[in-house]
Every structure is written in structure tokens, then in C-alpha cells.
N, C-alpha and C positions, 0 to 999 in steps of 0.2 A: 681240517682236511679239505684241499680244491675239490670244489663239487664238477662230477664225470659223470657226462651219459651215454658215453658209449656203449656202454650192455644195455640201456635202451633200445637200442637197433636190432639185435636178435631175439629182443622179449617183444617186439612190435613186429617184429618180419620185415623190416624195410629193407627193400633192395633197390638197386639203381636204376633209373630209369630210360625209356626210351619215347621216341615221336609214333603217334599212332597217325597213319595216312592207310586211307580205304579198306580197314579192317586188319591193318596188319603192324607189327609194330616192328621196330626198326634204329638204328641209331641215328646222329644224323651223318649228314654225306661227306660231310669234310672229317669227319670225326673228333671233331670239340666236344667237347663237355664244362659242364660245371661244377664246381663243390663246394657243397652246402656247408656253413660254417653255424652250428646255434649259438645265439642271441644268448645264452646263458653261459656258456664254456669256452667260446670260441674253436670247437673242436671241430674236425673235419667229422660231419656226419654221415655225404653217403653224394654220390655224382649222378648225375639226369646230361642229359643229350642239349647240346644248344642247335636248335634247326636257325639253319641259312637260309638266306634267300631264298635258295631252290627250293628245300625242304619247306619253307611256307605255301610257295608256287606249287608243290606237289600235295600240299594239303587242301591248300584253294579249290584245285582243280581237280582234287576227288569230291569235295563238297560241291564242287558244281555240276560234275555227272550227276552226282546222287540227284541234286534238285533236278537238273533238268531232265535227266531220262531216267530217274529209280522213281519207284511207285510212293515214297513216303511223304510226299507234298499231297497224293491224293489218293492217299489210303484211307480206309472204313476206317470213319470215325473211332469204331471200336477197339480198333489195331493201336494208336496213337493212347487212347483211354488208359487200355490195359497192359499196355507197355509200360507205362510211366508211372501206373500202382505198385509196376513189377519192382521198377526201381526205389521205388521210394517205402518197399518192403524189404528191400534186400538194404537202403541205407541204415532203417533201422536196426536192420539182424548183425549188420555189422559196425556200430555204434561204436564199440568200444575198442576195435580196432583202428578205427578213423580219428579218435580221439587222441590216441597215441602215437600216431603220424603225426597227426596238425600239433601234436605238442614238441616232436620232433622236430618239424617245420617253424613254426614260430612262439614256441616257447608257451603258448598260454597252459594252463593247469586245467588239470583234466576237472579239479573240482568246481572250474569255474564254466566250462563247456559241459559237466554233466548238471548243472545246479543251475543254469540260468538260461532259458529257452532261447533268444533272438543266437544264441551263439549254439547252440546244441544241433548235433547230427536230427535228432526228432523236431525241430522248428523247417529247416532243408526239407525231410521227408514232408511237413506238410503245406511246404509250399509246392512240392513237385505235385503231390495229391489235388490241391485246390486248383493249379492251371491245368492237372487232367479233366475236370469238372467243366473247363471252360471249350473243349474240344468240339463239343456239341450245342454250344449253345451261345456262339457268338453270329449272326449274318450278316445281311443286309435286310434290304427293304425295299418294298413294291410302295412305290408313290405313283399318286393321280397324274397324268399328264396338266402339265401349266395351263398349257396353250392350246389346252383340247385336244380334241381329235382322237382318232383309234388306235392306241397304241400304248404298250407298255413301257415305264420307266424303272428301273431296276438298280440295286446295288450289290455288290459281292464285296466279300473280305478274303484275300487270298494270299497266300504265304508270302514276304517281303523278300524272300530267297536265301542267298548266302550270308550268314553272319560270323563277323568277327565278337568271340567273345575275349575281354579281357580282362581277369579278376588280380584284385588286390592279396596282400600276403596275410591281411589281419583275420578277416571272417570268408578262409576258405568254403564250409558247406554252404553257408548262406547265399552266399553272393554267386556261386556254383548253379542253385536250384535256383535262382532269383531271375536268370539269365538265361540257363538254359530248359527250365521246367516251360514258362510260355514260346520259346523260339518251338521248340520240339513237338509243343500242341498245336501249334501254328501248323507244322508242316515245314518249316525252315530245317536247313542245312546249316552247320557249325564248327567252324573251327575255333577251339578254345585255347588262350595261352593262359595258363597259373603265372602268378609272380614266381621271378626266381629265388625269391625267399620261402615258397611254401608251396612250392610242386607235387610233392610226394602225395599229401593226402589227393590232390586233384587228381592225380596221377591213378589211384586208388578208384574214384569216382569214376572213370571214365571208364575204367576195367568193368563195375559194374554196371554200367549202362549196359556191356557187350554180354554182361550175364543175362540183365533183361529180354536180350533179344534184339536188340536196336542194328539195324541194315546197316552192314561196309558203307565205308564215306558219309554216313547221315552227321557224324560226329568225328570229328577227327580233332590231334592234341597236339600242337606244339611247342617245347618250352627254351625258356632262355629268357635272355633281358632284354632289355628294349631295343636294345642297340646288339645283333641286327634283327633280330627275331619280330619285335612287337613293329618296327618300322615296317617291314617287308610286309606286316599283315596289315596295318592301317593302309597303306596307300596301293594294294592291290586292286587293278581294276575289277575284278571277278568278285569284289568283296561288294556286298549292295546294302551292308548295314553293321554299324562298330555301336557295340555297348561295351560300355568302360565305366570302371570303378577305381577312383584313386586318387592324384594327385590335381592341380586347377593348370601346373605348367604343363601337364601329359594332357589334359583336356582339351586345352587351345590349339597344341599340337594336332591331336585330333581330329580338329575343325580345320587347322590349316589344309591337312591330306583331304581332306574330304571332300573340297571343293572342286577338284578336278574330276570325282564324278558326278559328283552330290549325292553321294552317300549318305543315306537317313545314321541319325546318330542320339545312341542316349548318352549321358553323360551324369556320374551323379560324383561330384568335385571336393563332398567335405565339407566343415561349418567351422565356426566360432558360435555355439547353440546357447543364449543366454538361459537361464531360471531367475524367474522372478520370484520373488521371498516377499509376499507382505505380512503387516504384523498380524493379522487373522488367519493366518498358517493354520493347518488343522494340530500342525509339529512340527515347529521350529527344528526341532533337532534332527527329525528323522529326514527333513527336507536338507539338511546340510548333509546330512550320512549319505542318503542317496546321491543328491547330487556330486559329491566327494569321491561316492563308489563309481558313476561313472567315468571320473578322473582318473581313478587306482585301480582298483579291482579288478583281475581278469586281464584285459591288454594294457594296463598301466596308460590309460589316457590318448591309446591308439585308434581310436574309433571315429569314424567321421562324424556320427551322432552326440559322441561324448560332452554334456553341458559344461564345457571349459570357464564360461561367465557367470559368476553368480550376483543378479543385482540383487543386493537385501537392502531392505528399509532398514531406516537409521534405528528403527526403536527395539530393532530384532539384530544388529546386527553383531553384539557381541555376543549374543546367545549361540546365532548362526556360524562364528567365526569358531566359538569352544567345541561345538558339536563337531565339524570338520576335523577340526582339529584331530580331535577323539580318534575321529575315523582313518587317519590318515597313519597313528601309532599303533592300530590292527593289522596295518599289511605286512603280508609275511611273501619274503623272494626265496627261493631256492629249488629244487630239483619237479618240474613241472608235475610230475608222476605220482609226487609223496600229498594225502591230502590236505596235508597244515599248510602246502604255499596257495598262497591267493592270489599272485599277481605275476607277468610276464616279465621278460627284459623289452628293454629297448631293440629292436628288430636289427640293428647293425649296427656298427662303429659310427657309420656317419650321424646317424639319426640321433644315436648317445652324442656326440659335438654339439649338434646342433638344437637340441634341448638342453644341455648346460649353456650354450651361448645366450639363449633366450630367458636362462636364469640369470645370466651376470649384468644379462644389460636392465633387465628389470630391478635387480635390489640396484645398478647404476644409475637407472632411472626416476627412481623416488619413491618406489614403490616396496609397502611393508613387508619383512618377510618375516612370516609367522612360524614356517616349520620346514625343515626339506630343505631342497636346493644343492645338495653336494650329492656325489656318486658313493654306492655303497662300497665298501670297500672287506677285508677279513675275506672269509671263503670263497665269499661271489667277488672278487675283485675282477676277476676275469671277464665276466658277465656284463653287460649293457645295464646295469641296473642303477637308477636314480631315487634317492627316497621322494615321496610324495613330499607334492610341496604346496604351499597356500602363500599367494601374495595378498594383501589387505591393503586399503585406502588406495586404489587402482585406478587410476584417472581413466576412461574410455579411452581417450586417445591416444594412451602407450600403446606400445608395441607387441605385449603383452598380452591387451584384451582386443587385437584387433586380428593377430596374428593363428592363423593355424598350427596349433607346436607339437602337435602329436606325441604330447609327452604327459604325465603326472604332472602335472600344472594347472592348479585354478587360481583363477583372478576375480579378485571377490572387491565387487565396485558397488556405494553406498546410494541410495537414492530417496529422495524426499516424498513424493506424490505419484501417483500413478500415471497422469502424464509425464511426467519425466524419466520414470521404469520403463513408457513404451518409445521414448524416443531414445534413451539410452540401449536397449534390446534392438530397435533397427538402426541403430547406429552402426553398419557393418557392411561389407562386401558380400557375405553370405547370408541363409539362409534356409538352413535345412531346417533344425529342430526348434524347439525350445519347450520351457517346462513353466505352469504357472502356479502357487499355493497359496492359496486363500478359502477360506468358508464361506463368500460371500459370492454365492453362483450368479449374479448379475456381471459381478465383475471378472470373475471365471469367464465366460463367454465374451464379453464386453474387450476384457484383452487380449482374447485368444483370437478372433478376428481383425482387431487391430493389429496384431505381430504377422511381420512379412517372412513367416518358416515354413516351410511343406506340411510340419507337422507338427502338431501344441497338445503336449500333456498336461493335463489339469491333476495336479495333486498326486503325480506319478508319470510313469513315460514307457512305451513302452512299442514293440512294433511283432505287426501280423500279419500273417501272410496273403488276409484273403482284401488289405487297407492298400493304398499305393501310397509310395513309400519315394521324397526326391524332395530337392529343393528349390527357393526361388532363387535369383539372381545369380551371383557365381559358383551356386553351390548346385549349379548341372543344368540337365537340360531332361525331360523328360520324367518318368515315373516306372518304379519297378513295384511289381505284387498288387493282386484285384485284373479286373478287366481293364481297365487301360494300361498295364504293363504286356495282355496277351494281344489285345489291342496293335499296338507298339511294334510287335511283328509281323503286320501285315500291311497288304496295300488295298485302297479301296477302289474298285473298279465299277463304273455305271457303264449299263447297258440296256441301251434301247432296244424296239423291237415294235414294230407296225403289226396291226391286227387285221391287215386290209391287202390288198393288192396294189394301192397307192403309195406313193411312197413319202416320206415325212418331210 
């Protein structure tokens, strides 16, 4: 029987969506829409609003009253505080509602967003918690004058203004609270666009900020795709800062707009995130299963953090190749809602192309295929769905272990010594994650400092909300979650000030 999840939508409440500008919500002006199609049925699931031009320009420009003449860039600390507990009580009251949107929206399984924290509505609520914690307790500083004399030197942190937010379709809550929990403690104004693959839950979120309490115009939602939606908000003059999460070609993009005002910008671009496998593993096996589960498990290898590279030493690597293996005949695809499935579809048609493509040129390329590689087929034939795949004897410089494929795919590449684990691991354009296992805490640190990634798991991987969280080189610009992400949205201002009737 074709699997259908259309009675999904009335056991979840989804209804269709509109643009929220200055507290009010609305379709957009020309009256387009969009419809959503999921990634498991290809079925029409349910239509959201595509904002124009204008309709950005009207969201701009309630974000920018709000900042410049509403009181919430300098409201009591305490007002900012207890708002955003507000919110992030009400994410968790409604957890399992959100759950069932974002599975509507991109397919992931409810048992993988209730069962594993960096992806759960309760990871969001405690990131939105930790940057209210930061409300109060970020300033400046009174420094000595240099150059003598009577007089004060001072610095302030003050809201960066208007921001463009722009989240990805994979990790709605997270990237949600990641974005908007510090812009909000800041004192910043927000226009937010969701992917137009996964609207609905955003769409959801935004409603409860207004259950919180949060002031017309402080937040405002526009959706659609990039084209024209996400363009009209990147290169808005009224925009004074774009955080974006997602692709390296939208990133550049990005940077191009931005240079006509010089717009402050985060950017966090995605990886190729090696694991290193030496033979003093604490567990060979269970380092293949993990690293394999971030491959499959849950978004099926859609995650910008996902360890797609695995270098194993040569003396472990058939052990590490069996173990994967294992792991990769566990995944279960089908109705996101039921808890036996464990893993997503591919997010669209294109995405399913072009992860088969990056299968055929790799077994064309020389590279072993051990398991996987074809689209599933039988009930889910309709569906984006690819089996888990493992390539073996992976030369670095295929296309395979160099490439972003955001698909079930690992490339599992052999290495001899530990210098050569760490020049093969920054053998790359990016730089976000990576993962290290060994029992030998010398070299635990030793190559955890030597590896050029934002972020190095030693014997496990994992992310928090109160750690900043970004990559080096192509894989972004900036840092989300801790104090330098609340940091991030503001500006710092010195102001002097004589203590005399002379003047400086």
C-alpha cells in the first residue's frame, strides 16, 4: 500500500499560512502562494503565502519602527528576561505539536526529534532560556584614560538593529532559537524567513512568541523562496544584519548584497566534518555506528554537522567498515509519525538527483561500494528516499570526500599515522566539525587542536546551547549559541567624557 499522509494534517491542526508584518497577519499582496509537497509522498500537504517585494519592504519597515521608536531595544532588562522564559515554556508545552508540523514540513520522525536533544523542541527552549540569562549580564567597560588626564573612557553594547533572519529546512526549532533567542536579548528587531520546505513549524513559533507577549513589529515572518522573497530581504537597505544558515552558494550571495551597506553578517555554510578512527578507539564499533547514525539517522545525512568522512586507521578498518555496515541495515524509512521509522527522505526531487548523481560518479570513480547507493523503491517509491550508503578505499581527493552531498553517504578513507589523519581531516574547504577516538588523552588534545573545525568531539560529538557553535574557512563566518553569538548582535560603542571644564 502507497504510504499517505494526508490525515496527518487534521491530527496535527496544520492550516495554511500567512505573512505576519506589525502584529498582524495577512496574505501576501499579489496573492501567490506556495505548496508544500513532502519529501515522503510527494503529496500536496498545505499552502503558506509567498511575500513580494513589497511585502518584505513592509516587514523591513515595521522592524524598523519597532527598533527605532518602540521601547523594546530599551526595555527593563527584566521585560526581555521574562518574555523569552515565556517563550521557551510555552515551546516546551507545545512540543509535541511542533513535532508534527516539522514532520509534516521535512519529514524527520518524530522518534528521532523526540529521542535525540541537538534536534528536539527542548534543546530550542534551552537555548532561548540561556541567551535570556545573557540579557543582564553582557556590557562594557570603564578603562583608565591612556594619555592621562581627567576624564572617562567608556564602552557600551547596544542592539545591532534590524535583522534579517534566515533558517534552513532541516533543523527548524534549532536554528529558530539559535537566531532569534540572542537577536531578541539583544534588544534587536527581526524579520524571519523559514525555508520554503519547512514553514509551517516556523510559522507555529512565531505565533507563540505573540502568545508570549512579544510587542507588534519586534518580529515579523516572511515566507517563500529565495527568488523573490529571500533576495528582497538580503539586499534591503533598512536591513543592518543577515544571519543565515544553509547553503556556501546562498552564503556568497550574501556577501555579495551586503556590501552596499555593509551589513554585519553571520554565516554558518555546512562541512565535509572528518572522524578520526585510531586503533585505541575506546570502540571501534560503536565509533562506526555513531559516525554512520550521523550519516542515516533522523535527516538521512542532511545536516551541516553530519561526520560524512571517516578516516580509520588501517589496523581497524575492517572492523570499522563491518560495524557501519550493521548500522546502515537498521534504518527504517516510512510514515514519519509511526515509531519504527528512524530516518527522513531526501527534502525534494532535486536534492534525491543529486545525491544519486554523487553515487554514480563515485562507484565511476574507483571508489568501493559496500552497501546502499540506489533509491528505495516498493511502497516508498514515491518518496525521496535513498538507502544508506558506505563507499570504502576513498582516495581524499574524489569528489565524494571533498564534496558536500547532503545525502546518506559516507566515505570512509584509510590512513596510516596520525600525521597523516590530520593532513587528510584538513584536507578540505571546510571546517565545521569533526570527531576524534582514541584512549590515549595526549593525542585526544594533541589532534583536537591540530584539526582546523569550530568544533572537536573527543570520543562522541555533540552540541549545546550555552558552547558557540560555527566553522572555520568555508564553512561560515561567525558563531551561534554562548556569549559570542549574543555578542554577534550588537554594536560596541566608546564614549568619552571629560571630568573637568577643559576640554580633551
Amino acid at each position: 500500500m502507497t504510504l499517505t499522509l494526508r490525515p496527518r494534517r487534521d491530527q496535527v491542526g496544520l492550516s495554511d499560512g500567512q505573512l505576519l508584518v506589525d502584529g498582524k497577519w495577512r496574505p501576501a499582496a499579489d496573492g501567490r502562494t506556495w505548496t508544500h509537497r513532502h519529501p515522503a509522498t510527494g503529496e500536496e500537504i498545505g499552502t503558506f503565502a509567498v511575500a513580494s517585494t513589497s511585502d518584505v519592504d513592509d516587514a523591513v519597515r515595521a522592524a524598523r519602527r519597532a527598533f527605532d521608536e518602540g521601547d523594546w531595544p530599551n526595555s527593563r532588562a527584566t521585560t526581555r528576561i521574562q518574555l523569552l522564559h515565556r517563550f521557551a515554556n510555552l515551546l516546551r508545552e507545545h512540543a509535541e505539536e511542533l513535532r508534527g508540523l516539522q514532520a509534516l514540513d521535512n519529514g524527520v520522525p518524530l522518534s528521532f526529534s523526540a529521542g535525540v536533544y541537538a534536534t528536539s523542541v527542548g534543546a530550542a527552549a534551552d537555548v532561548v532560556d540561556h541567551h535570556a540569562g545573557w540579557v543582564d549580564k553582557v556590557g562594557g567597560q570603564t578603562l583608565p584614560p591612556y594619555q592621562g588626564g581627567d576624564h572617562l573612557a567608556m564602552t557600551f553594547r547596544e542592539p545591532i538593529g534590524v535583522v534579517a533572519a534566515i533558517l534552513p529546512w532541516n533543523a527548524p526549532f534549532l536554528l529558530f532559537a539559535q537566531k532569534l533567542g540572542p537577536a531578541l536579548a539583544a534588544g534587536c528587531t527581526v524579520v524571519v524567513k523559514p525555508s520554503e520546505f519547512a514553514s509551517f513549524t516556523v510559522l507555529r513559533m512565531v505565533e507563540l512568541l505573540g502568545e508570549a507577549g512579544l510587542p507588534d513589529g519586534v518580529v515579523n515572518l516572511v515566507t517563500g523562496p529565495g527568488d523573490p522573497t529571500g533576495e528582497a530581504l538580503i539586499t534591503h537597505p533598512l536591513v543592518d544584519k543577515v544571519s543565515f544558515t544553509g547553503s556556501r552558494a546562498v552564503g556568497r550571495r550574501i556577501v555579495e548584497a551586503s556590501a552596499g551597506t555593509l551589513k554585519r553578517v553571520s554565516l554558518e555554510l555546512g562541512g565535509k566534518s572528518p572522524t578520526l578512527v585510531f586503533p585505541d578507539a575506546p570502540d571501534v564499533g560503536m565509533a562506526a555506528m555513531t559516525t554512520m547514525g550521523t550519516v542515516t539517522m533522523g535527516l538521512s545525512g542532511q545536516a551541516c554537522v553530519a561526520h560524512t568522512r571517516a578516516l580509520v586507521h588501517r589496523d581497524v578498518y575492517d572492523q570499522f567498515l563491518g560495524a557501519a555496515e550493521l548500522l546502515a541495515g537498521m534504518v527504517t524509512y516510512g510514515d514519519p509519525f509511526e515509531p519504527t521509522t528512524t530516518a527522513s527522505p531526501l527534502i525534494n526531487t532535486r536534492q534525491l538527483e543529486r545525491v544519486l548523481g554523487f553515487i554514480e560518479r563515485g562507484r565511476d570513480g574507483g571508489a568501493r561500494l559496500v552497501c546502499g547507493g540506489e533509491r528505495v523503491a516498493g511502497d516508498l517509491a514515491e518518496g525521496n528516499f535513498v538507502r544508506p550508503t558506505i563507499f570504502a578505499d576513498v582516495d581524499n581527493g574524489m569528489e565524494i570526500a571533498r564534496e558536500e552531498i547532503f545525502g546518506p553517504v559516507l566515505a570512509v578513507v584509510p590512513f596510516t599515522d596520525e600525521d597523516e589523519a590530520v593532513r587528510l581531516a584538513n584536507d578540505t574547504e571546510y571546517g565545521l566539525g569533526a570527531g576524534v577516538y582514541t584512549t590515549d588523552v595526549k593525542r585526544a588534545f594533541r589532534v583536537a587542536r591540530r584539526l582546523r573545525a569550530g568544533t572537536v568531539g573527543i570520543n562522541g560529538f555533540q552540541i549545546e546551547p550555552h558552547l558557540p557553535f560555527g566553522g572555520f574557512r568555508q564553512s561560515g563566518l561567525g558563531r551561534e549559541g554562548g556569549q559570542s553569538a549574543f555578542e554577534a548582535y550588537t554594536e560596541l560603542k566608546t564614549v568619552l567624557m571629560p571630568l573637568t571644564d577643559e576640554m580633551m
